[in-house]
BAGUVO-138843 format. One record per residue (C-alpha): residue in one letter; x, y, z. Coordinates in pm, whole numbers, padded with zeros to 5 digits, always signed. Layout:
N
AXYZ
...
//
This chain:
393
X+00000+00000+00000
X+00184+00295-00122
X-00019+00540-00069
X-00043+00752+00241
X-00432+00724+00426
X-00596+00831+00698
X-00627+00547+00897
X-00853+00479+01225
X-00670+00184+01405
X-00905+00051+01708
X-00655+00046+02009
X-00773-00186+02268
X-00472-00108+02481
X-00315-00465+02400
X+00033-00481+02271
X-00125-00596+01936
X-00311-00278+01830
X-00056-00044+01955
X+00190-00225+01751
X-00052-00196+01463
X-00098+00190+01533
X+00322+00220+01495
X+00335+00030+01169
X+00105+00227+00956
X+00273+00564+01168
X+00578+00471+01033
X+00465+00393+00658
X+00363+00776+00670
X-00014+00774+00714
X-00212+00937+00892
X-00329+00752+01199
X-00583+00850+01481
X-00626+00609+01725
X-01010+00488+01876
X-01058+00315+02192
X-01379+00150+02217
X-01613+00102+02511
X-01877-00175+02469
X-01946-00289+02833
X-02115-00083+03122
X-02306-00345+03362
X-02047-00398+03613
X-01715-00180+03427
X-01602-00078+03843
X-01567-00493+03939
X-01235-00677+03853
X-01341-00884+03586
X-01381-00567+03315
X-01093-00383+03299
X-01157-00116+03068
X-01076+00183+03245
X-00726+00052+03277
X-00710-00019+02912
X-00786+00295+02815
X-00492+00439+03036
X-00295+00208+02888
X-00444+00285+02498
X-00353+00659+02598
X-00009+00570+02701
X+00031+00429+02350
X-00093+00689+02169
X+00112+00950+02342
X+00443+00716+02279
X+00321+00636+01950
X+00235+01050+01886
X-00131+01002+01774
X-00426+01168+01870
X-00690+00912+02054
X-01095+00933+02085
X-01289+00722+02327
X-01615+00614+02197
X-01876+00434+02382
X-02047+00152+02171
X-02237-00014+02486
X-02569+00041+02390
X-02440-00134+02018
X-02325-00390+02165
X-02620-00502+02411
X-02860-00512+02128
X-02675-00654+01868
X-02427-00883+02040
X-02500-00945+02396
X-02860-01036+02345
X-02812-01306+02046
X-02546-01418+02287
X-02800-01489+02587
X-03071-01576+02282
X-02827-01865+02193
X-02751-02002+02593
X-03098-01977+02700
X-03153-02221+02371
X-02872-02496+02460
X-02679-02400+02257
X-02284-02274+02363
X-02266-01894+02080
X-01901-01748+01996
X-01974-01416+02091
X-01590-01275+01963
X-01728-01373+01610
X-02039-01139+01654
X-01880-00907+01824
X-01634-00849+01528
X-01900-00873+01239
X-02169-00611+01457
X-01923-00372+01655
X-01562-00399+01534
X-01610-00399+01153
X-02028-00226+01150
X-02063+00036+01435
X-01645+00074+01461
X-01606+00122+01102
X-01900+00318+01042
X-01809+00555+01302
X-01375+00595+01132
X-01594+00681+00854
X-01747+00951+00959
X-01434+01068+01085
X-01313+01083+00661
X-01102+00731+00730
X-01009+00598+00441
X-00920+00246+00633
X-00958+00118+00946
X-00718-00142+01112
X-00709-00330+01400
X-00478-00608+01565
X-00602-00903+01423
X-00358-01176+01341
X-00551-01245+00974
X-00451-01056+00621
X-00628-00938+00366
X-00539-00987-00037
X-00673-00840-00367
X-00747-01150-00558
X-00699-00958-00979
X-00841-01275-01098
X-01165-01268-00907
X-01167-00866-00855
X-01215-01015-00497
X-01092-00975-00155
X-01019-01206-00014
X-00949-01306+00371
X-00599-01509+00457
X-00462-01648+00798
X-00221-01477+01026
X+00128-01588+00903
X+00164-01667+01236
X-00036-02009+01265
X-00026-02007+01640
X-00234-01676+01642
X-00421-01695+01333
X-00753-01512+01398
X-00929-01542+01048
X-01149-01764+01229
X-01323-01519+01438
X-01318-01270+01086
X-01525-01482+00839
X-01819-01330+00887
X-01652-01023+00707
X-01789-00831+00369
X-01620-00759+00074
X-01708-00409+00133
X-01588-00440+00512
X-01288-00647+00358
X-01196-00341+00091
X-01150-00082+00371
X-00950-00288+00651
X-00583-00360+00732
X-00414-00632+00940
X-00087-00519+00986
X+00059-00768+01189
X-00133-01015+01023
X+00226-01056+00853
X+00446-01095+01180
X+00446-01338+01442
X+00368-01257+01821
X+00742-01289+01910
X+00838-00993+01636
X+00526-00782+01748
X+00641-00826+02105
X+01022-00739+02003
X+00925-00456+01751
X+00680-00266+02110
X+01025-00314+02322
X+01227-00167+02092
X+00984+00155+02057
X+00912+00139+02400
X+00576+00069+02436
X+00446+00058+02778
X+00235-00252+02727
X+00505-00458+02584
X+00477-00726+02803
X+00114-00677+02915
X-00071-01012+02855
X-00322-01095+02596
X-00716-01061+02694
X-00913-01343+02721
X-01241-01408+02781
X-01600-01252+02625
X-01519-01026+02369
X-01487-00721+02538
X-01654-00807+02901
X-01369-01015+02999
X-01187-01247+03201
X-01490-01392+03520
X-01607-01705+03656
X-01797-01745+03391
X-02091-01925+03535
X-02164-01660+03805
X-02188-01450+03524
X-02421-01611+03306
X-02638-01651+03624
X-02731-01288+03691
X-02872-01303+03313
X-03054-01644+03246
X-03276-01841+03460
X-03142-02145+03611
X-03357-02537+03607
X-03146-02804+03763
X-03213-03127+03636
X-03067-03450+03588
X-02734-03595+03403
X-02748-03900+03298
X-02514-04127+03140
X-02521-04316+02832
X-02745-04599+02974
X-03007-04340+03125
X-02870-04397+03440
X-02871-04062+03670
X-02515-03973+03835
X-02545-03669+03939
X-02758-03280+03897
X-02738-03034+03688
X-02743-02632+03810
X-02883-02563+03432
X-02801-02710+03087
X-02721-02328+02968
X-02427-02345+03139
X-02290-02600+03003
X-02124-02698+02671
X-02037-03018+02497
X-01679-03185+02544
X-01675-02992+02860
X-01496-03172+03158
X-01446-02900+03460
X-01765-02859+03676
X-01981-03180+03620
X-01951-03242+04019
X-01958-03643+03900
X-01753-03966+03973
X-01735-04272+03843
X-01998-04512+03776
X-01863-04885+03824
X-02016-05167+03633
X-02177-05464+03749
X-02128-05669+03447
X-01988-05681+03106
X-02063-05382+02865
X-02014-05391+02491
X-01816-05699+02489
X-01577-05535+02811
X-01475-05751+03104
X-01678-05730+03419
X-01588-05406+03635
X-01481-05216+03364
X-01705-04877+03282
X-01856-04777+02941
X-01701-04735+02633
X-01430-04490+02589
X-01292-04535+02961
X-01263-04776+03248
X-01386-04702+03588
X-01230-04361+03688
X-01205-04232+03326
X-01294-03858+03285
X-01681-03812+03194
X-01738-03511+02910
X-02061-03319+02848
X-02181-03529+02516
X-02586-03447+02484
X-02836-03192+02595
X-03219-03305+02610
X-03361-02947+02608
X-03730-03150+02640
X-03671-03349+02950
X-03376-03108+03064
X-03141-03386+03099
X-02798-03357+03053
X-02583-03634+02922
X-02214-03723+02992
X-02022-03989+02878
X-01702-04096+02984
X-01373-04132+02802
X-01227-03822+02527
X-01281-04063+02240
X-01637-04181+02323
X-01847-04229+02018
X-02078-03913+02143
X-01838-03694+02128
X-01730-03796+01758
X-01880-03635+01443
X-01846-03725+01068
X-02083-03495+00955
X-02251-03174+01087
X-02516-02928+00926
X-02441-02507+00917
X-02680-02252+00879
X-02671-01871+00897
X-02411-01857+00653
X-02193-01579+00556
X-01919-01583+00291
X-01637-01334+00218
X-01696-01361-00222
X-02090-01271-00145
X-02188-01629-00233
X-02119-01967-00125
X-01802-02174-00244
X-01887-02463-00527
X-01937-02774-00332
X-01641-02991-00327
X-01345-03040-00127
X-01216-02794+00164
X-01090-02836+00509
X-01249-02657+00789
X-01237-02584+01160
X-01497-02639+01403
X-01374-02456+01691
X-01045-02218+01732
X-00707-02304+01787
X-00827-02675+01613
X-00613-02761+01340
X-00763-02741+00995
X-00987-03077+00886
X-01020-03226+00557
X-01388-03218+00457
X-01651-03192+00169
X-01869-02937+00124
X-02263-02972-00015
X-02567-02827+00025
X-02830-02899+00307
X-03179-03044+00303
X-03270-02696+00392
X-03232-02361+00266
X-02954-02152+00368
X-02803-02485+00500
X-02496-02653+00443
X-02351-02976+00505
X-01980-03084+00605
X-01836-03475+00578
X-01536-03499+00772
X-01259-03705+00659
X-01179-03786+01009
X-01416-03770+01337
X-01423-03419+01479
X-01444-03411+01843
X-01748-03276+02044
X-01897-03017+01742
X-02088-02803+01921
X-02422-02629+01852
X-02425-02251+01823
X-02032-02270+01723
X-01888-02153+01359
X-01822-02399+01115
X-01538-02203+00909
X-01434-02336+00563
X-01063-02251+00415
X-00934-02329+00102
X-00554-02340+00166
X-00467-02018+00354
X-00800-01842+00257
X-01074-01831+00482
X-01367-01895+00235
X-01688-01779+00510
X-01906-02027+00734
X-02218-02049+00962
X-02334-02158+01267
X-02372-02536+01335
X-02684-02666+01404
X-02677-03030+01401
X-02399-03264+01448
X-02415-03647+01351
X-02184-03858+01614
X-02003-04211+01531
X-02272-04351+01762
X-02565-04259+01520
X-02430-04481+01226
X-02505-04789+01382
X-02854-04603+01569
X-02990-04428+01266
X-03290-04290+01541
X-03007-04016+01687
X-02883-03969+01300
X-02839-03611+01224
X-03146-03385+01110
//
């Protein structure tokens, strides 16, 4: 890009925006710096932190010699985000809220609001980049070169018209350079840690929070036999493959099970093997756990997406791709095709994916392009093959 812009970088007060903001500063354009607000319900307790990182946005800025603006996008972020999020919980089903959060308020309200400033791009510190495709007159949206980072995931819901005005700068570094490049320049938050959590409400126990927002029914959980081993405090607050907080031990058998010796426990485990969150009966509000990581509940071939969104405006042919089903997982091979219903999409996995989850993105890549993806809906397990009444929808 060799022409100079005005750019609006978002500066979260993490070391990767204020990196970012010194990039395109020292390319020559024009950069103003925006701190954005998106959380008020509880911004004094420990948990949200935002007051600090806007100290420590301001310290950037001043380093970096850029003017900053805080702008408040709570109310934004409440209606658009926040209440889809608690929409999707109170259903069963376990939302990605970051991925939202970056299609409603990062790259909508955020980028609306650099426009009206006379932006000409805005850029933030994703670890994704962003290519003009000349044979396809197409942007298109590429991983982080640094695959331990890569955050294209969380972008696909992205437009080409949001695609055509953003910038990823260190998109093209790896976290070790970005963190050597903010010592050298002396950045104060060179070493400060990176967020985690809800997109931008933070680090909490995560339960306690959900629980001053959704109504709680305990019920049972139930293993694979529809024996009961133990209560649940409400099946919104859990999420499938989950192991931490089940308040469950093991459950010995009294004979022989699937062809096991006596004493030993279901399939997947013996008697003290871990038991995993592998069904949710929203009808009977049961929730099922299995035990053993490679229990044929928690094992999916195939798995149905809806609420699709694609970066070229319209869905991929249907072929072969790989895909992820949750971030940080490695990239799957798969095969795209079209759903029963419309809108929908089916994935066959090459290999079993492990506990697909409900409310989660299905994101499709061909090589290092992120092609789009939806929202699962439906997964079919290993167990369903041979029971075709749990088969997927």
């Amino acid at each position: 890009m060799s022409a100079k812009h005005r750019i609006v970088v978002g500066l979260s007060g993490g070391v990767d925006s204020a990196v970012t903001a010194h990039l395109l500063k020292a390319q020559g354009h024009e950069v103003v710096g925006i701190f954005m607000k998106n959380w008020e319900d509880d911004d004094d307790s420990e948990y949200c932190s935002s007051n600090q990182d806007f100290v420590d946005a301001a310290a950037v800025a001043d380093v970096i010699g850029i003017e900053i603006e805080h702008v408040n996008f709570a109310a934004e972020y409440k209606d658009r985000v926040f209440a889809e999020f608690l929409r999707e919980y109170s259903a069963g089903r376990t939302p990605n809220p970051d991925v939202l959060c970056n299609a409603e308020i990062k790259f909508k309200a955020f980028l609306d609001h650099a426009m009206r400033l006379g932006a000409e791009k805005i850029a933030t510190g994703h670890y994704a980049r962003v290519r003009y495709h000349d044979e396809s007159s197409q942007h298109q949206l590429l991983k982080g070169l640094d695959p331990s980072k890569d955050q294209s995931y969380f972008l696909h819901r992205l437009t080409q018209a949001q695609l055509a005005k953003t910038l990823f700068p260190v998109g093209e570094l790896h976290k070790t350079e970005v963190r050597r490049i903010a010592a050298e320049i002396g950045l104060p938050n060179a070493k400060k840690k990176d967020s985690t959590g809800i997109c931008f409400i933070g680090e909490r126990p995560f339960r306690e929070f959900l629980n001053r927002y959704l109504q709680t029914q305990p019920g049972p959980i139930k293993d694979e036999r529809g024996r009961r081993i133990g209560e649940h405090v409400g099946l919104s607050f859990y999420t499938l493959g989950q192991r931490q907080g089940l308040g469950i031990g093991g459950v010995k058998e009294k004979g022989a099970k699937n062809g096991a010796p006596p004493g030993q426990a279901a399939r997947g485990g013996g008697d003290h093997a871990p038991w995993y969150v592998a069904r949710k009966d929203m009808a009977s509000n049961t929730l099922y756990a299995v035990q053993g990581h490679d229990h044929p509940w928690l094992l999916s071939h195939e798995l149905v997406f809806d609420d699709a969104a694609w970066t070229a405006g319209a869905a991929p042919a249907a072929g072969a791709y790989a895909a992820k089903t949750r971030y940080r997982q490695q990239d799957a091979a798969c095969t795209l095709s079209k759903g029963e219903q419309t809108g929908a999409f089916r994935l066959r996995f090459a290999e079993p994916q492990w506990a697909v989850t409900p409310g989660q993105s299905a994101v499709l890549y061909d090589g290092e392009v992120c092609l789009g993806g939806g929202v699962i809906a439906a997964a079919a397990t290993l167990e369903s093959e041979t029971n075709p009444a749990s088969a997927l929808a």
